[in-house]
C-alpha positions in Angstrom: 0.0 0.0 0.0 1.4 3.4 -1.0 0.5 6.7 0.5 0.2 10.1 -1.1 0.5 13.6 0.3 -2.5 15.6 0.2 -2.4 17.5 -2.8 -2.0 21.2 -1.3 1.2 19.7 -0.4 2.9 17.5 -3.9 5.4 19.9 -4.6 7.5 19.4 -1.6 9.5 15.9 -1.2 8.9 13.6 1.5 12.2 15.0 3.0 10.4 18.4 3.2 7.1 17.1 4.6 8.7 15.4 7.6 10.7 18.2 8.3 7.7 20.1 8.6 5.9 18.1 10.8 9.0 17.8 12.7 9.1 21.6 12.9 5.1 21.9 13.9 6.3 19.3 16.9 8.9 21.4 18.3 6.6 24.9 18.1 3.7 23.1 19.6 6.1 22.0 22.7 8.0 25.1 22.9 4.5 26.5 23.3 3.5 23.9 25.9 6.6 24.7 27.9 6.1 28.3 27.8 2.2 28.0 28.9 3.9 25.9 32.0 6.5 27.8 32.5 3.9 30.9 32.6 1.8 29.2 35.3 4.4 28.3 37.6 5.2 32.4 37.7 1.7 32.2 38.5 1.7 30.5 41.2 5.1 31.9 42.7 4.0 35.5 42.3 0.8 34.2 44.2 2.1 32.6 47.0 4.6 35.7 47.3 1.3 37.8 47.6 -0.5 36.2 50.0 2.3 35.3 52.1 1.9 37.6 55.7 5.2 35.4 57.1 8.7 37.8 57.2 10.5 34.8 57.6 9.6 32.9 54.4 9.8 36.1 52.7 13.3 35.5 50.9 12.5 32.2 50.1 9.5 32.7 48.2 11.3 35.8 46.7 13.8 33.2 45.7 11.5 30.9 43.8 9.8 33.6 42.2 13.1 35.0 40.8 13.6 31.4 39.9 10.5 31.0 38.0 10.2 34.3 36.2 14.2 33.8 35.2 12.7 30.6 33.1 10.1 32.1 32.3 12.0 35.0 29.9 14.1 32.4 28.8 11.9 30.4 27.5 10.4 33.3 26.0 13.4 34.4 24.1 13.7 30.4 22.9 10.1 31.1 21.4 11.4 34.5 19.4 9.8 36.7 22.0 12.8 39.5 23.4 10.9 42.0 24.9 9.4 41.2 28.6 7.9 44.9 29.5 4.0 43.5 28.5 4.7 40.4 30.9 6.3 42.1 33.7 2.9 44.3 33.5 0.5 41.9 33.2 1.5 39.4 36.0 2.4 42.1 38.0 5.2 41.0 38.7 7.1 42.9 42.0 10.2 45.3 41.7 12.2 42.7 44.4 11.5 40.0 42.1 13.3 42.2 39.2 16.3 42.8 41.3 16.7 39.9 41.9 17.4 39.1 38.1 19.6 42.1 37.7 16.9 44.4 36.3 16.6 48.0 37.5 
């Protein structure tokens, strides 16, 4: 049994159709991992907020530095270099940016 591309695609050879869907795989888990990564600063930036405790202050500072740090980078491995929209929308606190090295 043979099988034949669809016909939008019979100009490209098979080499170029498997690189494509090898190319759709990698955006669609670079997306995933960004979505995650997004939703753990989520949840950092959230127990940093509601966190009344001095003491466990610097630690959840620490793992919200941590998580927005992966965050960005996984945004600049998806094409996306500028992080002032971000920083606005999730709110995210001037000690957290410190922390990073921002100013």
């Amino acid at each position: 049994m043979s099988l034949r591309p669809p016909s939008g695609l019979t100009g490209s050879s098979a080499g170029e159709l498997a690189f494509d869907a090898l190319g759709h795989e990698i955006l669609a888990e670079k997306a995933a991992a960004l979505g995650r990564a997004g939703q753990r600063v989520e949840e950092t930036l959230a127990k940093l907020r509601d966190n009344a405790e001095e003491q466990l202050r610097p630690q959840l500072l620490k793992a919200a530095a941590a998580a927005v740090h992966a965050y960005f980078i996984q945004r600049e491995l998806c094409g996306l270099r500028r992080h002032d929209a971000v920083i606005r929308e999730y709110n995210i606190p001037r000690a957290v940016l410190v922390r990073l090295g921002a100013s």
